[in-house]
C-alpha positions in Angstrom: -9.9 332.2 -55.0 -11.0 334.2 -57.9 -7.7 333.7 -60.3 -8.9 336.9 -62.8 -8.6 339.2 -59.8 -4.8 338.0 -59.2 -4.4 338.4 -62.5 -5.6 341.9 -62.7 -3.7 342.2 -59.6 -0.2 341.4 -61.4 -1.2 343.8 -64.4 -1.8 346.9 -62.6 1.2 346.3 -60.2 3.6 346.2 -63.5 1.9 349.0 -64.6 2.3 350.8 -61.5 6.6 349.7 -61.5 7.1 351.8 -64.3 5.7 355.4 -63.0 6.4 354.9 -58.9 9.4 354.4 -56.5 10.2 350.9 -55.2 10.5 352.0 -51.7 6.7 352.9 -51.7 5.8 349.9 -53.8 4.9 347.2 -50.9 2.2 350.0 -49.9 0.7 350.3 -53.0 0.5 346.7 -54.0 -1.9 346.1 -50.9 -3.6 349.3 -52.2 -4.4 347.7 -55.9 -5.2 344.5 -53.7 -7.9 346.0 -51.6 -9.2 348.3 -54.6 -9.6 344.7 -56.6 -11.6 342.9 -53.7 -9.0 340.7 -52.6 -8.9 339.7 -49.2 -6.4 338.5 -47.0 -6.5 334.9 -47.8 -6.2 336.0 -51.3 -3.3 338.1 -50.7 -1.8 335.3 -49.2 -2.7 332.6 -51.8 -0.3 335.1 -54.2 2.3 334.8 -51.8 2.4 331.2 -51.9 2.4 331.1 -55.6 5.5 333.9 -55.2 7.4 331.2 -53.3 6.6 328.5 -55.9 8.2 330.8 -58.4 11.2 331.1 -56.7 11.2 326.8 -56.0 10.8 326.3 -59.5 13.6 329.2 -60.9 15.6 327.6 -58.4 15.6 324.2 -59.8 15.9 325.9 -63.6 18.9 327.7 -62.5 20.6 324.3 -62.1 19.8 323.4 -65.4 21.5 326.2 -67.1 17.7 327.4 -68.3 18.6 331.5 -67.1 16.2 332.9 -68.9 12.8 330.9 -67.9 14.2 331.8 -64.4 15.3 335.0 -65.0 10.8 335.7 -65.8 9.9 333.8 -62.8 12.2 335.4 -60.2 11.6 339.1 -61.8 8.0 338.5 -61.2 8.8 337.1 -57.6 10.5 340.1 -57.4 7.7 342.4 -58.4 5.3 340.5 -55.9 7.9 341.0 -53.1 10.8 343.7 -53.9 12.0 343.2 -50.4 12.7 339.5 -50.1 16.4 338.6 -50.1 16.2 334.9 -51.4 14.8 336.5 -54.6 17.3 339.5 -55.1 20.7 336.9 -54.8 18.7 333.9 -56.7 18.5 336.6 -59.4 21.9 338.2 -59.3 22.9 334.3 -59.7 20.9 334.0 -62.8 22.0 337.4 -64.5 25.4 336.6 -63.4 25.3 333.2 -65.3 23.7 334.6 -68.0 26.3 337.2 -68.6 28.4 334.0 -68.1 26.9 332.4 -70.7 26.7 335.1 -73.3 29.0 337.5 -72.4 26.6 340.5 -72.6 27.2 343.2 -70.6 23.7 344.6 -69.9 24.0 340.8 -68.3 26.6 341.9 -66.3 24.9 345.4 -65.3 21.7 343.2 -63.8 24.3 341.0 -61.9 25.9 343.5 -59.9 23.0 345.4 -59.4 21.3 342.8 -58.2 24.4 341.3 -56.0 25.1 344.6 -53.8 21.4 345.0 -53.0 21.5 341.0 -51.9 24.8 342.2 -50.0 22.9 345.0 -48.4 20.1 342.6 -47.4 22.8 339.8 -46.1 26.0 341.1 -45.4 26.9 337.0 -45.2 25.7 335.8 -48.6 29.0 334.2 -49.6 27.4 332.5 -52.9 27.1 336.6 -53.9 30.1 337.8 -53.0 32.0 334.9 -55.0 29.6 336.2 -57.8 30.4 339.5 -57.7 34.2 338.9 -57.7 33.6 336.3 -60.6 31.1 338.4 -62.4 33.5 341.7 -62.2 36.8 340.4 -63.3 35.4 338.1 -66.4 37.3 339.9 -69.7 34.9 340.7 -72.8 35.2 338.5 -75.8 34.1 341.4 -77.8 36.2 343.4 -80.4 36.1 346.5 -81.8 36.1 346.6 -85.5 39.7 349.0 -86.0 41.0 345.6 -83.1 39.7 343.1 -85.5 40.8 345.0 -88.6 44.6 345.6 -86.9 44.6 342.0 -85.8 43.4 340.8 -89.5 46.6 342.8 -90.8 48.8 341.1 -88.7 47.8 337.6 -88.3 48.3 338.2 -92.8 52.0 339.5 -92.4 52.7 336.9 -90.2 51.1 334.0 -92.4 53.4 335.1 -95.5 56.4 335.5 -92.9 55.8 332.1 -91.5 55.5 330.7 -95.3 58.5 332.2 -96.4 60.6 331.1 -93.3 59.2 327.8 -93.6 59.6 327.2 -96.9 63.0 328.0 -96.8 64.2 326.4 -93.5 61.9 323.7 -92.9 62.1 322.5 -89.0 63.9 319.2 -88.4 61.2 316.8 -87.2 63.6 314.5 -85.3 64.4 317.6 -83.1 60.9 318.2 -81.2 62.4 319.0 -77.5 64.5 322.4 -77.2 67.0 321.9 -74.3 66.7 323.4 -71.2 66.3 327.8 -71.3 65.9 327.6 -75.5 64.6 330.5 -76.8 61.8 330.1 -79.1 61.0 332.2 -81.7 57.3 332.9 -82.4 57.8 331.9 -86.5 59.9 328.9 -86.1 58.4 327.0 -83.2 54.7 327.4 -82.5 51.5 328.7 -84.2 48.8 330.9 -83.2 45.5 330.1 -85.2 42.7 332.5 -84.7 39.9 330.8 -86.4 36.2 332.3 -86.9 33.8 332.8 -84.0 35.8 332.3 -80.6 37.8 329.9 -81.5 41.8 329.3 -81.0 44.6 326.7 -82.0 47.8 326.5 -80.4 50.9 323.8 -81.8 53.8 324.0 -79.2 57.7 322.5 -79.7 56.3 319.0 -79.1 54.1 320.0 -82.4 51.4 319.2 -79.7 48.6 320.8 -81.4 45.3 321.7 -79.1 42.3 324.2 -80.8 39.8 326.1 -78.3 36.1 326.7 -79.5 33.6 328.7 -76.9 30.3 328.5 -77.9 27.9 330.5 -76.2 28.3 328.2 -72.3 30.4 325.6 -73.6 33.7 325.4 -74.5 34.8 323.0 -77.0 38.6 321.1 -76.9 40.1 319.1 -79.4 43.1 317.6 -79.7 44.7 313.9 -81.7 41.2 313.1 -82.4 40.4 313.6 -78.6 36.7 315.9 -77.4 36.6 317.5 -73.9 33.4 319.8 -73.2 33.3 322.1 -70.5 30.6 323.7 -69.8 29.2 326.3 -66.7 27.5 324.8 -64.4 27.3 327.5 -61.6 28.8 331.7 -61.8 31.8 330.1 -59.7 32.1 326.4 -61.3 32.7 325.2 -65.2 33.0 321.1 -65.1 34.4 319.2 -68.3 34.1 315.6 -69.7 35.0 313.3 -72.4 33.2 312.5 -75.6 31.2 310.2 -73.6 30.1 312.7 -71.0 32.7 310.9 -68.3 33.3 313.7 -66.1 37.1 314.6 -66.5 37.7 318.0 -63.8 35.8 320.4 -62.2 37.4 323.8 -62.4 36.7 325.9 -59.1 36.8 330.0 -59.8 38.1 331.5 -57.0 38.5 335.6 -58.2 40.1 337.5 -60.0 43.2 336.1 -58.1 43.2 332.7 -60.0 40.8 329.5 -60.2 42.2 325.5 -59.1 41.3 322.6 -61.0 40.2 319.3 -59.1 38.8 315.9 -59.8 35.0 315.6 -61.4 34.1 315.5 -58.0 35.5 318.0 -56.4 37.3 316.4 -53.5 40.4 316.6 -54.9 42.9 319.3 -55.9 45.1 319.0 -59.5 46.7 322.2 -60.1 45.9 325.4 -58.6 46.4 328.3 -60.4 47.2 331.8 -59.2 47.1 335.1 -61.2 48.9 338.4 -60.4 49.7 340.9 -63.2 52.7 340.1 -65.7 52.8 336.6 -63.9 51.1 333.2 -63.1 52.0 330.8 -60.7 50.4 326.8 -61.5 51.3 324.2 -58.4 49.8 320.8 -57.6 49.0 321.8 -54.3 47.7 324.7 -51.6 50.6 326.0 -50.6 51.8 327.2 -54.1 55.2 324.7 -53.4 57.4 324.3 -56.3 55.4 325.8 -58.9 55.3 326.6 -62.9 56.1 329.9 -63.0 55.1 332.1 -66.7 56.6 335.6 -66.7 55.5 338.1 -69.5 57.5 341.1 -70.4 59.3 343.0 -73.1 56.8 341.1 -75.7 58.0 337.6 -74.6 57.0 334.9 -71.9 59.7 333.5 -69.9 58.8 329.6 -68.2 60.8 328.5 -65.2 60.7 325.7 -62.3 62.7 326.0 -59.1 64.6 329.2 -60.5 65.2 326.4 -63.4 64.7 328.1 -66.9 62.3 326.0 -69.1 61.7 328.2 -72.4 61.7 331.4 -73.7 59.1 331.8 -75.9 59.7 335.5 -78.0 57.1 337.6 -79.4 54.1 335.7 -77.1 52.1 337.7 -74.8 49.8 334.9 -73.6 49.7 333.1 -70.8 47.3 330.6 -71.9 49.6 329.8 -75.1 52.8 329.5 -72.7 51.1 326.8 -71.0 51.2 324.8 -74.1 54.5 324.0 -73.0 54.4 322.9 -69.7 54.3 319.3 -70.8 54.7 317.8 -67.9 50.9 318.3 -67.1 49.0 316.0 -68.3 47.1 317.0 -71.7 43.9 317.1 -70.6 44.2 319.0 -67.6 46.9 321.0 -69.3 44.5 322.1 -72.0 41.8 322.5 -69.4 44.0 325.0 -68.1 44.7 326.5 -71.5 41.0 327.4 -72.0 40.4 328.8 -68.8 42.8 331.1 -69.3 41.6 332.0 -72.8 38.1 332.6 -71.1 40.1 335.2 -69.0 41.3 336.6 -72.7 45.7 335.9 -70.7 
């Protein structure tokens, strides 16, 4: 096969995708291809090279490379705009791209892509989990009057919290409230918000767990203790130790929550469910017995069996009230904590 032809080939069919409709595009391809020489067996010999692309952008996509398979599956996609495999492989890869970098023009290719793959396969249940993960994921971005506002107050609150402290320093022997204490945002835990994406939280235990997201991974640390998480899929982040020991696999289910299991997946720890104001987090399907964080009137409120745990005033986040759910263990609790921060609760 004469490989300049198929090259000449591809050229004038990108060419052509900028001035003409994709419905007429199949048409004109074998148009270019006849005007070129090409004969069947050539066409065809591009065709197997269009499935090797999508073989190979598979296989990358599981390695976290997007954007070498994002170029091999949009020229798969040139080659064949009609093929479904190639439409959801690449609203996977935008999807875990916006994943990865939180860019909305990311995000814009996802979806696009996703509802023609729905179109194509009504069934595809890998894109309609996409979709719904894809759509409900909050921006980490910040307008600059947010940042500035924020800046203001984090400052009044810092000379607050000095003069408060410096004057009524916290007895140390005294680190558990009793039961339905309130908690008062100056006296009993901190809110650090570093540079970058990153986040500390100290709760009444003086428990003290920062939260660092760079670009796919997330970063915790905590009494000289490393867990990385890191996206594996658009529906899946797993986590590990230091070591790389796997430590939980965290299942996205919507917008309606996410369940943390064991690294390998067979087994559920905590599921947790989202609706509005409140959050529900259970060790088991059925949602029995759960944690329970309600937020209003500028405070969380954190009960158990209609039990009252705290009151934490002047919070607003669900993923700093979770701090204090201490019966969890620490590194699924803080698991828990920076999914929820990836969620911006």
């Amino acid at each position: 096969m004469d490989s300049e032809r198929i090259e000449a080939y591809i050229k004038e069919m990108m060419r052509l995708k900028e001035r003409r409709e994709r419905e007429n595009q199949k048409a004109d391809l074998k148009a270019i291809a006849k005007e070129l020489g090409m004969d069947e067996a050539d066409f065809q010999a591009v065709e197997e090279e269009r499935k090797k692309m999508i073989e190979s952008a598979r296989g990358l996509l599981n390695h976290q490379q997007c954007d070498d398979a994002i170029s091999l599956l949009e020229t798969a996609y040139n080659l064949e705009p009609d093929d479904a495999e190639t439409i959801s492989l690449l609203a996977q890869a935008y999807g875990m791209k916006y994943i990865q970098t939180n860019n909305l023009s990311y995000k814009k290719k996802s979806e696009e892509f996703a509802s023609m793959a729905i179109l194509k396969n009504p069934q595809d249940q890998r894109v309609l989990e996409l979709l719904r993960s894809v759509r409900y994921k909050p921006q980490r971005e910040f307008q600059f009057g947010k940042i500035l506002g924020i800046l203001i107050f984090v400052g009044i609150l810092a000379s607050l919290g000095y003069w408060l402290f410096s004057s009524n320093p916290q007895n140390s022997n005294n680190n558990t409230p009793p039961q339905g204490q309130n908690l008062s945002q100056t006296q009993n835990s901190q809110e650090k918000q570093g540079t970058g994406n990153s986040v500390s939280y100290t709760n009444f235990n003086n428990e003290t767990a920062t939260f660092e997201f760079v670009g796919a991974e997330i970063i915790i640390r905590y009494d000289g203790t490393l867990i990385k998480g890191k996206t594996k899929t658009a529906e899946k982040n797993k986590y590990a130790d230091a070591q790389g020991t796997g430590i939980a696999e965290v299942k996205v289910k919507d917008s309606d929550g996410f369940k943390v299991r064991t690294p390998d997946g067979q087994t559920l720890l905590w599921k947790i469910k989202l609706a509005g104001d409140k959050i529900k987090i259970s060790d088991n399907e059925e949602n029995r017995n759960p944690y329970e964080i309600k937020r209003k009137e500028n405070k969380m409120k954190i009960t158990k069996n209609d039990t009252e745990i705290a009151e934490l005033k002047g919070k607003n986040k669900f993923s700093e009230a979770v701090m204090y759910l201490t019966e969890i263990p620490k590194p699924q609790r803080y698991i828990i904590v920076a999914e929820l921060l990836m969620r911006n609760l």
